[in-house]
N, C-alpha and C positions, 0 to 999 in steps of 0.2 A: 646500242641506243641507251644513252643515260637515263636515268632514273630520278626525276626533281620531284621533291615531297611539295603537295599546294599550299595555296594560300590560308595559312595557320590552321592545318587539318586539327579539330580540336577532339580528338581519338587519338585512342593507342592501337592504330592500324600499323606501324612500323612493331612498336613493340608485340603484337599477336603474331612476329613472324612472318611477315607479309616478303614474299620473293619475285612475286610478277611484276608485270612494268606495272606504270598506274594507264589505265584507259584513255585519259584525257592526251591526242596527241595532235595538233591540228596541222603541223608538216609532215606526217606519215604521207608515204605513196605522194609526195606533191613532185613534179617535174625537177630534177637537179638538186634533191635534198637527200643524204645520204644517212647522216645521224641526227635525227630529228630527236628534242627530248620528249618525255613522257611525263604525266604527270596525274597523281591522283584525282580520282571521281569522287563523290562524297559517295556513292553506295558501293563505291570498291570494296570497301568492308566486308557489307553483306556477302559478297558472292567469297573470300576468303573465307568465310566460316569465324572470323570473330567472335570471340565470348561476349554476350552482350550483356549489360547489367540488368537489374531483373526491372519490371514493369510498374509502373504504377494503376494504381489499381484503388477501387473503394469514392467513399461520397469525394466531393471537390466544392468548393469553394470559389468564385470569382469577385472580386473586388475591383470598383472603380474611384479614384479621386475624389468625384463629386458624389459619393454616397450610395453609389451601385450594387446591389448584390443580387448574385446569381448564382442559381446552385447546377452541381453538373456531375460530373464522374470522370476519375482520372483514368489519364492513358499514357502511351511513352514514357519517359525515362519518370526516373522519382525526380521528388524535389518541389521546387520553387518557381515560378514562373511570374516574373515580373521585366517592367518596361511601357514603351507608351503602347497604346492600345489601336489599333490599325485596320483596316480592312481590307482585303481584295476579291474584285467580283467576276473573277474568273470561275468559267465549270470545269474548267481540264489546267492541267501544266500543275497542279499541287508540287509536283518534286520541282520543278524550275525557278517555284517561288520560294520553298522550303531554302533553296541553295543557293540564291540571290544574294549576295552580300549588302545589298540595299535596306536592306531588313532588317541589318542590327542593330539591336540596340530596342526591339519592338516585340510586341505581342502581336503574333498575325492571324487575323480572326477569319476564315473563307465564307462569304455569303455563299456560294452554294452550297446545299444541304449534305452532299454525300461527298466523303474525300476518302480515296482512297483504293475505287474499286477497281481501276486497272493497275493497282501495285506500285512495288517501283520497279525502274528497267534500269538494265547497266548501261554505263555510257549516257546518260540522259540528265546528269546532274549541269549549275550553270557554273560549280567551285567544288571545292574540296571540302567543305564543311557542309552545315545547317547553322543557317545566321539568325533568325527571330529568338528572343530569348523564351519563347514559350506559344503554343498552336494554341487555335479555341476553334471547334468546331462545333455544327451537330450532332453528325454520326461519321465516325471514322469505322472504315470497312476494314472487319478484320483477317478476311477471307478473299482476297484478291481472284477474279478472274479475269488471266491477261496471261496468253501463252510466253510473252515476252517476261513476265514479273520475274521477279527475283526473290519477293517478300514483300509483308505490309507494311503500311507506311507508317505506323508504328515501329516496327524493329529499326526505320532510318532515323528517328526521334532518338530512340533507344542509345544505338551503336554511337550518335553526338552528344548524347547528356541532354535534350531538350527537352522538358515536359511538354505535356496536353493537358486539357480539359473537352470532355463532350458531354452531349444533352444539353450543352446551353441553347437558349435563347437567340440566334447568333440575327435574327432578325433584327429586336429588339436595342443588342446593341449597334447593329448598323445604322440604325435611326437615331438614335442616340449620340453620335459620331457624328452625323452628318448634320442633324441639328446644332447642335454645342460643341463642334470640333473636338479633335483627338483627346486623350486626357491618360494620364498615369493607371496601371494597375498593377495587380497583383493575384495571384490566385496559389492553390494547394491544397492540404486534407481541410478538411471540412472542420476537423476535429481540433486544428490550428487557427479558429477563427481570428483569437486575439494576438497571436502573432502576426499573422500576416496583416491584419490593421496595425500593427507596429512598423514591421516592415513599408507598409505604404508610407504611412506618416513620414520615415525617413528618406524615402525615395526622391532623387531629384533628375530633371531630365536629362535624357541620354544625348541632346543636342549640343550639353556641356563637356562631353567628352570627345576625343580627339577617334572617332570612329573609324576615319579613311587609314588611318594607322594600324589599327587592329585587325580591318580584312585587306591589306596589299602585301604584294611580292615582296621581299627584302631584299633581295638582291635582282641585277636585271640578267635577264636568260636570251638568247637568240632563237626566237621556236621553230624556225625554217630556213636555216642558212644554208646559202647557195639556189635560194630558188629562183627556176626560170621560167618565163613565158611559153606560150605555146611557140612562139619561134625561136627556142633556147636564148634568150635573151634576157641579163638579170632583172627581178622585180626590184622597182624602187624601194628604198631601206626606210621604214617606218618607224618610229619612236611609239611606244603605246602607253603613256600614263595610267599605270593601274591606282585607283580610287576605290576599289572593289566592282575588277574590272569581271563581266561574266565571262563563260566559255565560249558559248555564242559567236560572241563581237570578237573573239581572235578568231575562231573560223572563218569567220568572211573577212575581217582583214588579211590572214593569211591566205586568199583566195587572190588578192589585190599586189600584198606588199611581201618583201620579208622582212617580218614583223619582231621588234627589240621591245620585247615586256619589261618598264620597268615601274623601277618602285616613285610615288609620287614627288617623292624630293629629289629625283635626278634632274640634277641644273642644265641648264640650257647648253653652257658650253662644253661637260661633258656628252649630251646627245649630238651635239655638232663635231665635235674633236675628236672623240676616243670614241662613237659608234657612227657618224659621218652618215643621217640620216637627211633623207630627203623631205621630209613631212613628219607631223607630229598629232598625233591622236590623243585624246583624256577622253576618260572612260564616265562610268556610273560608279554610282558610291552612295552610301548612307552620311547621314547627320547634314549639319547646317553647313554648309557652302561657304560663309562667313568667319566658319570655326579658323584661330589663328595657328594652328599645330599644320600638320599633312596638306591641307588642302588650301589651305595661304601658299603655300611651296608650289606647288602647282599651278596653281594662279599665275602666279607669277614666273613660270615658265609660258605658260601658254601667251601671257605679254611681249616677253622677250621675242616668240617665235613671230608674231603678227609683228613685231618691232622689224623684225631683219627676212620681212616675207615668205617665211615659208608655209608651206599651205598647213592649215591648220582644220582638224575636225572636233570636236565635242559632241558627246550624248549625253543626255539626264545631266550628273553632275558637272559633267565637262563643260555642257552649257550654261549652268550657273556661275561656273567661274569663269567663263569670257565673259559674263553679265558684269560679272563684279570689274571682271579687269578691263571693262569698257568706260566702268562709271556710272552704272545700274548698279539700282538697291536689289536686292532677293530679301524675301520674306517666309515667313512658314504658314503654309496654306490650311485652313480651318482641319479639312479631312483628305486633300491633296489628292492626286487621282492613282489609282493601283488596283491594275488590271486591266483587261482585253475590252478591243470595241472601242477604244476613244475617237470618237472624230476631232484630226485636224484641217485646217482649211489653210493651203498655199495663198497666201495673200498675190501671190506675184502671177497667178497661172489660176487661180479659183479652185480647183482641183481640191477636192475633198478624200485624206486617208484615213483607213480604218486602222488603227493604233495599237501597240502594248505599250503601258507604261506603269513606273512606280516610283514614284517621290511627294515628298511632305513639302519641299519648297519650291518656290519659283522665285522669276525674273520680273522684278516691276516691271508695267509697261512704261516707256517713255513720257507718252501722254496721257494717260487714263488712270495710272500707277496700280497700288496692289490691290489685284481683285479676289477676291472669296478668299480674301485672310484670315486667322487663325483669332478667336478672341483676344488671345494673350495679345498682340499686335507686334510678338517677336520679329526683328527685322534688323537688315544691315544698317549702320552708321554712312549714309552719304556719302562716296568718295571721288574720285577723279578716276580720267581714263590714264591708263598705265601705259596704252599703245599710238596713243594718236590718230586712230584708223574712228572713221563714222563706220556708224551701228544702224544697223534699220528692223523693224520687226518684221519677218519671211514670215510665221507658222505662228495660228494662235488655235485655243482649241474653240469648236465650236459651240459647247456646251457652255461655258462660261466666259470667253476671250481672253484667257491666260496666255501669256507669252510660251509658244513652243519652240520657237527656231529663231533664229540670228541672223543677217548676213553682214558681213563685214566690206564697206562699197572700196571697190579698188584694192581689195585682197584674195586671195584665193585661199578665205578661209569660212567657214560658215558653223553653226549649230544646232543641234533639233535636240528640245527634252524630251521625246517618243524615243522607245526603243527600234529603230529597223531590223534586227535581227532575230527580233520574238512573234514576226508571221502571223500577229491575225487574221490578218485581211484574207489570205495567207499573206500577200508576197507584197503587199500595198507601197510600204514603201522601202522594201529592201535595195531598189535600184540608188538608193542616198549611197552606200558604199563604191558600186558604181561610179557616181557623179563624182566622187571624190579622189576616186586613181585617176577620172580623166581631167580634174583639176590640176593633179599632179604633174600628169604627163606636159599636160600643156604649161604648169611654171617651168620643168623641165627644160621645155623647148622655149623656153625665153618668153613666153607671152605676158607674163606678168613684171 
């Protein structure tokens, strides 16, 4: 069973001497897969015994854009901690958000007060790294009990090079967030006040960089080849657009398909010619939807595919760029939603799901256009549809009436910005994977 290093593990896990496979395998044991690859976890580390660099430690400093200061105490790695400043109002899942690649480029602040006290577990990361450029919490638990743990959730800051800050305030700045939308920071020793107001001053946002670049695959991999159905029968061949795609969402597509991971600039004609898939999936990702690097590339496969019908899914970012490649603006949402508990409402069925979700942008609505927008009034340039197919709004959230989901009329392609595979509800709407092999099956059989 080969051995693929993740999505830009940003450790010296290979160089500590590392011999085991990586954990992360989602066609292990699946029906008619015989060498399935493997691939690192972000706490693979921990359980190797890596040398980790030493701790930050001593007063701390937080700084915001608009004149914020907060004082607190360092933790995890030394250093620096800056980027846009963020929230999420989850009480559990800390490691699945830590290793979110949705996150980078961000400062992740956790409204719940205590992080840390069931540890980390192996095998439980959503990538091979830790993506926020810096943690803020209350109290970060330095003493984990959880028979399952491995270590505290510091030492998983540590082993990435991420800093922390605790004893803040983390109320404070949630309101503050949520009234004046997101905003630039920066934090460190205390004892560095006036650099790190230098540092801010030059700070510009991480929306301006090419993000979906820096956490996708480089090359594309086959993570389940030869797999078959419960009546030995092969599964249809997937394309999976990684954008900063999580672990997650290949486990349940590898439950459906067998699944071709690739990298977001794989053109349409190589997914049809040289890996001869049936269906095409884009994932979630960080930064602006609109950015012209990685994720224009994707875009514009995802047109192609609805162009020459074949069934097409998008989550989070995925769905923003069918928005785009419909002919909808996206914008960037004032505090945007991140975290468990979102109510969506199927417009088509009334049905109301309990949600995981996390991104800064959405999809204007058709007719009501960008709701709970960001002061700045950052937002895409006007375009055309790429595909020719009508758009209809399926899913919006209940809280605010932001666009969640897509359907595409006369295609058998659809999109939801909720995560299905992160189980709050628990299981609320994990059946969308589902609905989507039996999309499949039925273009398959000719019905589209």
């Amino acid at each position: 069973m080969p051995i693929i290093m993740g999505v830009r593990f940003r450790q010296k896990l290979m160089s500590g001497g590392a011999t085991q496979k990586g954990s992360f395998c989602p066609g292990q044991n699946q029906r008619g897969v015989t060498d399935a690859p493997s691939f690192v976890d972000a706490a693979d580390g921990l359980s190797l015994g890596i040398d980790l660099p030493p701790s930050a430690e001593g007063p701390g400093l937080l700084l915001t854009a608009d004149g914020g200061r907060y004082q607190g105490t360092l933790f995890g790695a030394q250093g620096y901690g800056e980027g846009e400043l963020v929230f999420t109002t989850g009480m559990m899942g800390y490691q699945e958000s830590l290793t979110d690649p949705s996150f980078a480029g961000q400062v992740l602040t956790f409204t719940y007060p205590l992080i840390g006290n069931y540890g980390i577990h192996a095998g439980a990361s959503e990538s091979s790294g830790v993506w926020p450029q810096g943690v803020v919490v209350r109290h970060a638990m330095h003493q984990p009990d959880h028979r399952h743990s491995i270590a505290p959730v510091e030492d998983l800051l540590r082993l990435h090079n991420v800093p922390g800050i605790q004893g803040i305030d983390t109320r404070a700045i949630t309101r503050r967030v949520r009234e004046l939308g997101t905003v630039l920071c920066v934090f460190g020793p205390e004892d560095d006040e006036d650099l790190l107001r230098s540092r801010l001053q030059e700070m510009t946002s991480p929306d301006l960089e090419d993000l979906v670049d820096q956490v996708s695959i480089s090359s594309p991999v086959v993570l389940n080849p030869g797999a078959l159905d419960a009546l030995d029968q092969p599964l249809p061949r997937l394309g999976a657009l990684d954008c900063g795609i999580k672990f997650n969402i290949l486990r349940n597509l590898c439950r459906h398909f067998e699944v071709v991971w690739c990298p977001p600039e794989t053109s349409f004609e190589t997914l049809t010619k040289e890996y001869q898939i049936d269906a095409l999936f884009c994932s979630n990702g960080p930064g602006d939807p609109a950015h012209t690097g990685k994720a224009t590339m994707a875009r514009n496969t995802l047109a192609q595919a609805v162009q020459a019908r074949l069934p097409v899914m998008g989550i989070c970012l995925g769905h923003q760029l069918m928005g785009l490649a419909s002919g909808l603006q996206t914008y960037k949402m004032r505090y945007g939603h991140r975290g468990a508990n979102q109510p969506v409402v199927d417009l088509k069925t009334g049905r109301v799901s309990i949600t995981s979700q996390n991104h800064g942008f959405a999809v204007a609505d058709p007719e009501a256009g960008m709701l709970a927008a960001h002061p700045s009034g950052a937002c895409s340039p006007p375009g055309e549809n790429l595909h020719g197919a009508e758009v209809i709004v399926r899913f919006v959230n209940a809280n605010d009436r932001t666009v969640e989901g897509l359907d595409l009329v006369g295609h058998p392609s659809f999109t939801v910005q909720f995560h299905p595979e992160a189980c709050p509800g628990p299981h609320d709407a994990a059946p969308l994977f589902e609905q989507f092999r039996d999309i499949v099956d039925r273009a398959l059989g000719g019905e589209y």
